[in-house]
C-alpha positions as a Markdown table, in Angstrom:
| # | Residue | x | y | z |
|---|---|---|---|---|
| 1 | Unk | -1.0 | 45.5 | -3.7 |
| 2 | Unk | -1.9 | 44.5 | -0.6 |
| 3 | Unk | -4.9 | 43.2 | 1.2 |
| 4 | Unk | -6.2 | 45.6 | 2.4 |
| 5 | Unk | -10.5 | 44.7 | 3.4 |
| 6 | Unk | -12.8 | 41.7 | 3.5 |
| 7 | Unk | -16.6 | 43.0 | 2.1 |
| 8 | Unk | -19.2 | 40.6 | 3.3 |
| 9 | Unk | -22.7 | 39.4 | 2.2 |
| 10 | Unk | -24.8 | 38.6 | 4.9 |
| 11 | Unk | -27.8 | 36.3 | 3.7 |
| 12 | Unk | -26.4 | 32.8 | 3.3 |
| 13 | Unk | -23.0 | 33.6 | 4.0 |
| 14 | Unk | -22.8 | 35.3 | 7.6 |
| 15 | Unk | -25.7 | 32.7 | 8.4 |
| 16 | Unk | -27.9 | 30.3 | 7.1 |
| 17 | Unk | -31.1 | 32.9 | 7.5 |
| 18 | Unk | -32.8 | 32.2 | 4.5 |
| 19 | Unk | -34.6 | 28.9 | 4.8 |
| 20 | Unk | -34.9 | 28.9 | 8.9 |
| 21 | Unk | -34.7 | 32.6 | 8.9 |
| 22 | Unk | -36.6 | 35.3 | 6.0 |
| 23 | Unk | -38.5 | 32.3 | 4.9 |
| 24 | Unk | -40.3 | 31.7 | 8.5 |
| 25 | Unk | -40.5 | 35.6 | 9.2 |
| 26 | Unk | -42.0 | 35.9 | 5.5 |
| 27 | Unk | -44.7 | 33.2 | 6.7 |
| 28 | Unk | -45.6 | 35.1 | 9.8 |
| 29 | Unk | -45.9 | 38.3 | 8.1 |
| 30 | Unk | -48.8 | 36.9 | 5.3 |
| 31 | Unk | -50.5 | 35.1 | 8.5 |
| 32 | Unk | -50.6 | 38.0 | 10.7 |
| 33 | Unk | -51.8 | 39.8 | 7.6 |
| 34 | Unk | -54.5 | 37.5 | 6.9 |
| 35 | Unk | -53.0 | 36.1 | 3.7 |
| 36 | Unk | -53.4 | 32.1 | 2.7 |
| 37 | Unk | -50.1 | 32.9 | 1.1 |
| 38 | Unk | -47.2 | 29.8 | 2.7 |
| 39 | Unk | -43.9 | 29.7 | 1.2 |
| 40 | Unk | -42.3 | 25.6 | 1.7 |
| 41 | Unk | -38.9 | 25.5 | 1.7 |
| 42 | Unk | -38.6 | 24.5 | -2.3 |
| 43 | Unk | -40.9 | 27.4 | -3.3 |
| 44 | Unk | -38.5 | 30.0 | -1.3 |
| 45 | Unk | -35.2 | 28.6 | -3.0 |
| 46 | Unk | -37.0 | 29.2 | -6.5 |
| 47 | Unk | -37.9 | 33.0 | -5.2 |
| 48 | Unk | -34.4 | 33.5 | -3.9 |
| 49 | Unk | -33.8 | 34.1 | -7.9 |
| 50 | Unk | -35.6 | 37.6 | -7.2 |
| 51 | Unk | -33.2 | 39.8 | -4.7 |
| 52 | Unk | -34.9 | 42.0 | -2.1 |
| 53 | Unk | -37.9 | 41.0 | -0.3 |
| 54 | Unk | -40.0 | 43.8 | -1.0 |
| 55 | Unk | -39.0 | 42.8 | -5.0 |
| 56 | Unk | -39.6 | 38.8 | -4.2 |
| 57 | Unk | -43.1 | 39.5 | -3.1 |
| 58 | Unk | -44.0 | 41.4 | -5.8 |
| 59 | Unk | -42.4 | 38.6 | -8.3 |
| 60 | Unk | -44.7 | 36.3 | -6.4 |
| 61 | Unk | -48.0 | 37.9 | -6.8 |
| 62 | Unk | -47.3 | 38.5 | -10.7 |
| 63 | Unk | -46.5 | 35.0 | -11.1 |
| 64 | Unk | -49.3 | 32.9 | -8.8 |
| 65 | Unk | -51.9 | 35.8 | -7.8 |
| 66 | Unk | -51.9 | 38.8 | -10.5 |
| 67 | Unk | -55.0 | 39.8 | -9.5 |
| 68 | Unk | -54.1 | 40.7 | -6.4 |
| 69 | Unk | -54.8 | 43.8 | -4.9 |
| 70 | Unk | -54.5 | 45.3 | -1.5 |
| 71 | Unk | -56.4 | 44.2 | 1.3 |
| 72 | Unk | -56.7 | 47.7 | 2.8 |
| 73 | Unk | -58.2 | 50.6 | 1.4 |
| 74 | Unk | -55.7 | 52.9 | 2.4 |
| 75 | Unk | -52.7 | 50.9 | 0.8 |
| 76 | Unk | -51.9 | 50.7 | -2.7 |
| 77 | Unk | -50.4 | 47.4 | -3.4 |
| 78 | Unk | -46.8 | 49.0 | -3.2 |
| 79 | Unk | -47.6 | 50.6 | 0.6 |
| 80 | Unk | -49.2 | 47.5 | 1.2 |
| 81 | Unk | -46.1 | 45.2 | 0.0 |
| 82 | Unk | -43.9 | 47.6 | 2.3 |
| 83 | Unk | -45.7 | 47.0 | 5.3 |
| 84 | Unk | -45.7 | 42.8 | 4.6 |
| 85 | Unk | -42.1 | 44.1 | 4.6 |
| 86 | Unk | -41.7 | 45.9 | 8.1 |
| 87 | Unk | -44.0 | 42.8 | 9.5 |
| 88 | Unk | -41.4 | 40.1 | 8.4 |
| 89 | Unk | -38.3 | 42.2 | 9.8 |
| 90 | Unk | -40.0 | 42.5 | 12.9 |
| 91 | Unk | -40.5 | 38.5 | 13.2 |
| 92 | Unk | -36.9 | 37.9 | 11.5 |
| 93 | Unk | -35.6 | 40.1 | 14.8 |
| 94 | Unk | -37.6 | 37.9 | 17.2 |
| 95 | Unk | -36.0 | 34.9 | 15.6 |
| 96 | Unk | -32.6 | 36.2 | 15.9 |
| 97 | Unk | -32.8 | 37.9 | 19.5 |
| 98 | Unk | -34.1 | 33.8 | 20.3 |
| 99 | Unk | -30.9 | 32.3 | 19.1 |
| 100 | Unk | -32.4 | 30.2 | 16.3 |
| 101 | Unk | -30.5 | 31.8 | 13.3 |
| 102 | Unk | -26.8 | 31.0 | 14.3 |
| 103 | Unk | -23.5 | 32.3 | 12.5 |
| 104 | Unk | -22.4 | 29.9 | 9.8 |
| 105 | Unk | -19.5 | 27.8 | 10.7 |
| 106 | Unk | -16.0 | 29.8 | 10.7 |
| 107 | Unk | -17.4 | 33.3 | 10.6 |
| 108 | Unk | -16.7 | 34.3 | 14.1 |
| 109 | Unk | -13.1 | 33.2 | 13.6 |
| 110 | Unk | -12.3 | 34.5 | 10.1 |
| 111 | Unk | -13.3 | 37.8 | 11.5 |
| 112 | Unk | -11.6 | 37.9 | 14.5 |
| 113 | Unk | -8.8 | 36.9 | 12.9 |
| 114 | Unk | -8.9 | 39.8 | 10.2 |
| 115 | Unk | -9.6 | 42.5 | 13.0 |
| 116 | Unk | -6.3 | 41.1 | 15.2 |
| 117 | Unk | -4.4 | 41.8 | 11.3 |
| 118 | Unk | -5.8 | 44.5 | 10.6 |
| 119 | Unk | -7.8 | 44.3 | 8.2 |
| 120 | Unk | -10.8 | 46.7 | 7.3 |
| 121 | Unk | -13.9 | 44.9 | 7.3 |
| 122 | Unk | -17.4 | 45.8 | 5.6 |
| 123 | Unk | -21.0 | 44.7 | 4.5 |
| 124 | Unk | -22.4 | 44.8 | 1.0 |
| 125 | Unk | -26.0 | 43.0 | 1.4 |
| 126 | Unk | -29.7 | 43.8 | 0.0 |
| 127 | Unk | -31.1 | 42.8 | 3.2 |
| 128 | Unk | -32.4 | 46.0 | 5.1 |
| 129 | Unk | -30.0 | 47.6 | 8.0 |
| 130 | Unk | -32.1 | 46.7 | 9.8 |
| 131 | Unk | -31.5 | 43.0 | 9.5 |
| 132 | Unk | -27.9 | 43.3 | 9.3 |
| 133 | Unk | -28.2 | 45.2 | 13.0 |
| 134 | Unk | -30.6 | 42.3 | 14.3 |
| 135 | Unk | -28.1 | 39.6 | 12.9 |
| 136 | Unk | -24.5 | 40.9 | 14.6 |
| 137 | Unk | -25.9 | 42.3 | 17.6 |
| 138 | Unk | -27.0 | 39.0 | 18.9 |
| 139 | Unk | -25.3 | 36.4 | 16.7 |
| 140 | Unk | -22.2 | 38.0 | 16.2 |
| 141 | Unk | -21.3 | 40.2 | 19.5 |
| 142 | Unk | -23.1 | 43.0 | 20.9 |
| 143 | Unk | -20.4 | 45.9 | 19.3 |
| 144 | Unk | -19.9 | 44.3 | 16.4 |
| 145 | Unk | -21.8 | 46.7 | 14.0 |
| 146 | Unk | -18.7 | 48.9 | 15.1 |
| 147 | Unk | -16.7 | 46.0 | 13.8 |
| 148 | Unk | -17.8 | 47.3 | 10.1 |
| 149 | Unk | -16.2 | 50.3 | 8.6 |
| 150 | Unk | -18.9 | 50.3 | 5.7 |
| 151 | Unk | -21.9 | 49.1 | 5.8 |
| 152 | Unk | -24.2 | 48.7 | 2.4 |
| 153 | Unk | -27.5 | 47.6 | 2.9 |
| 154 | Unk | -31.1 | 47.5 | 1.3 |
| 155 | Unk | -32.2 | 49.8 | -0.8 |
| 156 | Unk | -29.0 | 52.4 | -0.6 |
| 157 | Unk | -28.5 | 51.7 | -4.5 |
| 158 | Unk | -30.7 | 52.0 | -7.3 |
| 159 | Unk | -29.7 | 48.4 | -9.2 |
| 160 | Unk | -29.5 | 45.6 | -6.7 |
| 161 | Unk | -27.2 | 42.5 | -7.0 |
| 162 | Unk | -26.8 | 41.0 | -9.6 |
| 163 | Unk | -25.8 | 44.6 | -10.4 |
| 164 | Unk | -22.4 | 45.6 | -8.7 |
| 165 | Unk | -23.7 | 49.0 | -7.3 |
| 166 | Unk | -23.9 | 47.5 | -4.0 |
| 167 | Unk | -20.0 | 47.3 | -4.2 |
| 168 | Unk | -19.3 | 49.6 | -6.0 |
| 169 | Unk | -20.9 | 52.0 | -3.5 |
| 170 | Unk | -19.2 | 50.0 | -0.6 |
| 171 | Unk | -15.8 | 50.3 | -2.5 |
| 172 | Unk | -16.1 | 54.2 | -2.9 |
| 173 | Unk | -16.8 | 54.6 | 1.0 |
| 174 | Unk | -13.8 | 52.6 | 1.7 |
| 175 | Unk | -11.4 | 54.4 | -0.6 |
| 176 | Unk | -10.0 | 51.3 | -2.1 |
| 177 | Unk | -9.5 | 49.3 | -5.2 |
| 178 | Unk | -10.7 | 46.3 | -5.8 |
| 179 | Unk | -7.6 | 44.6 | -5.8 |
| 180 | Unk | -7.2 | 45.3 | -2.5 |
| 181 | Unk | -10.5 | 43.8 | -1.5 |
| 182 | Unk | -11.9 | 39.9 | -1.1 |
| 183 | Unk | -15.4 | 39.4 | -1.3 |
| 184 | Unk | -17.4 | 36.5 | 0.3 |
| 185 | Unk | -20.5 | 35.7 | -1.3 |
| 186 | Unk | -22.9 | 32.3 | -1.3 |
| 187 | Unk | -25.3 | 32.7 | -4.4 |
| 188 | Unk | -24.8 | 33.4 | -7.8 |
| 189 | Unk | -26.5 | 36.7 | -8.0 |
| 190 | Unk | -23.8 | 37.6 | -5.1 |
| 191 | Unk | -20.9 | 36.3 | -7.6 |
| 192 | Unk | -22.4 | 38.3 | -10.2 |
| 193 | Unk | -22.5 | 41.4 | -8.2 |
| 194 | Unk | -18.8 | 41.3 | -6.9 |
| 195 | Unk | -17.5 | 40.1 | -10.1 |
| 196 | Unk | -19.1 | 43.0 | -11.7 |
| 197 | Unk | -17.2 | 45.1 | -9.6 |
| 198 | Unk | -13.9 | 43.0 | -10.3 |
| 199 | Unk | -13.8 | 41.5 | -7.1 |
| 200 | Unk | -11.9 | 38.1 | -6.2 |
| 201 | Unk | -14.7 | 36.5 | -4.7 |
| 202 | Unk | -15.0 | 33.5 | -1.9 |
| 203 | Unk | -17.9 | 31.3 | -2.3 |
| 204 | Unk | -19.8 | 29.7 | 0.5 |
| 205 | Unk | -22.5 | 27.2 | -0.5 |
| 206 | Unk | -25.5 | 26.4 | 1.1 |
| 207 | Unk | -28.8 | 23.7 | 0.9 |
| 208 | Unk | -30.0 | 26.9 | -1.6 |
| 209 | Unk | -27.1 | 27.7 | -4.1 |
| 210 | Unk | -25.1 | 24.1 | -3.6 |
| 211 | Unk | -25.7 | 24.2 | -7.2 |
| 212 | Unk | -25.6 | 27.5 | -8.8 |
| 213 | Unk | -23.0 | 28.5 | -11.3 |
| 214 | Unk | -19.4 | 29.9 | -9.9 |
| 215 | Unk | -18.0 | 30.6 | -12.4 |
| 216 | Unk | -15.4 | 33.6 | -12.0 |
| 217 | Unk | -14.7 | 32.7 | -7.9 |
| 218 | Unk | -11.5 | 32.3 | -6.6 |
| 219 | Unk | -12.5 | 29.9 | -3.9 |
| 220 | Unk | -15.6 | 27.2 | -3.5 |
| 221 | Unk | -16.6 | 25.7 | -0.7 |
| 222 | Unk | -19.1 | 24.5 | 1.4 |
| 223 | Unk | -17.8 | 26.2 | 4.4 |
| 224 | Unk | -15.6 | 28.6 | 5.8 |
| 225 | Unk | -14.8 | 25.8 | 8.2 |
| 226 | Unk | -12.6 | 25.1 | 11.7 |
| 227 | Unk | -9.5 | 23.4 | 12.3 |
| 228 | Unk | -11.3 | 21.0 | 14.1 |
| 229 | Unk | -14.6 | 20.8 | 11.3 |
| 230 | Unk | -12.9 | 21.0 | 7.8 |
| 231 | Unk | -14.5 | 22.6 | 4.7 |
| 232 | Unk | -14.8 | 21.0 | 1.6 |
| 233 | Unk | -13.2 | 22.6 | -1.3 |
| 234 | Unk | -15.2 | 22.6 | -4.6 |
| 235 | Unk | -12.9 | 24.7 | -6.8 |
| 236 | Unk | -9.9 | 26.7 | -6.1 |
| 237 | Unk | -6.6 | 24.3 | -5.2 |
| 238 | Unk | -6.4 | 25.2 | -1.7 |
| 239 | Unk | -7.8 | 21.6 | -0.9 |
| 240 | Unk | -5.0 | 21.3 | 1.8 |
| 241 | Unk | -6.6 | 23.9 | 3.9 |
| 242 | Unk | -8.9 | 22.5 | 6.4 |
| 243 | Unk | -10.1 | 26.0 | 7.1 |
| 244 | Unk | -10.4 | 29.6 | 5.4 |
| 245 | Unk | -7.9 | 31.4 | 7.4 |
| 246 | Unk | -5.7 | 34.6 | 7.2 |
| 247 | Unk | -2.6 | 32.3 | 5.2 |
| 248 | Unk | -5.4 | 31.5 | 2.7 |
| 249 | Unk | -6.4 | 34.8 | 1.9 |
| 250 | Unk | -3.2 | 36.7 | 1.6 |
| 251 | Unk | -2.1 | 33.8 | -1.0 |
| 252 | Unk | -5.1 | 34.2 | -2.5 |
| 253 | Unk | -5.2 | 37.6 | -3.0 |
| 254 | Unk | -1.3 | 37.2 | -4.5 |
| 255 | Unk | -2.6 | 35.3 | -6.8 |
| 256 | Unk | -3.5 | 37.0 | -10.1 |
């Protein structure tokens, strides 16, 4: 069969927006909010085990603050948690329309490259649409949301990753198989998720999943990398490449 679509994650593999990006916008949100709540950069890697934000805040009130309850009368803790929520995509937007939240080394040329072959292109992420929207429009280009055939994002599924329903649902919009799909993920939840819906998956580390467990991925690396700025393969035999690039992925995909 033959390639036929690239399915992206966005967090941690379109761009390093965890620890410069969610993390700081999480911080503004509690401040603004009047909370004493401050997440360092080690705290926010252990809470990147919980996916979704709304989910991750929650998790960290039952675990340091289970007491808690909402500030405002009007809120129950859920409403409340929701618009903590809204706050921090509204920062996480400032910070990308300011250029601090770059793409990741070798995205920008991987997908130009797969849009000059052909090939579909689509998002499976639990980040809000939101956030996908604010992170192509001004790191990517302008038009690129139009770039994506399928777009999956937040809370569009009931089970987010690990689960696979984020793919699965991103599969069924494309009208393909799996095997006529890579995936490109960074964390091990995101390995989880596309190998649950038997997809050859393309890892990406980062300072928060360096060391997680890969098991099942075609490809590690620490980069998607440039001719000129190589990537560092961690598992896969392609260490001759210096780069991810079209030749890699169509023998990758032969493989079985």
């Amino acid at each position: 069969m033959q390639l036929e679509a690239l399915i992206f994650d966005v967090d941690g593999t379109l761009a390093d927006t965890e620890r410069d990006g969610h993390r700081v916008a999480f911080n503004q949100s509690f401040a603004e909010a009047g909370l004493d709540w401050n997440w360092s950069v080690d705290q926010y890697g252990e809470l990147l085990a919980i996916t979704g934000g709304k989910e991750r805040m929650r998790h960290y009130i039952q675990q340091h603050d289970p007491d808690f309850e909402s500030p405002r009368p009007d809120q129950d803790l859920t409403a409340f948690i929701g618009g903590l929520h809204a706050a921090k995509t509204r920062f996480y937007t400032q910070l990308l329309a300011a250029g601090q939240i770059p793409l990741r080394r070798g995205v920008r040329r991987l997908i130009d490259a797969a849009r000059a072959d052909n090939l579909r292109l689509a998002i499976a992420t639990t980040t809000t649409p939101a956030n996908v929207e604010a992170l192509l429009v001004h790191s990517l280009a302008p038009e690129s949301m139009d770039w994506f055939e399928v777009i999956g994002a937040g809370d569009v599924v009931a089970n987010k990753k690990p689960g696979s329903d984020i793919y699965d649902l991103v599969l069924q919009e494309l009208g393909l198989e799996a095997s006529a799909c890579l995936a490109f993920e960074d964390s091990r939840n995101g390995i989880l998720s596309s190998l649950g819906a038997n997809l050859k998956t393309i890892i990406t580390t980062n300072h928060y999943t360096e060391s997680h467990n890969f098991e099942g991925a075609a490809l590690v690396a620490d980069q998607l990398g440039e001719p000129d700025a190589p990537m560092t393969v961690q598992h896969g035999g392609f260490e001759g490449y210096r780069c991810v690039d079209m030749t890699l992925l169509r023998e990758l995909h032969r493989q079985t």
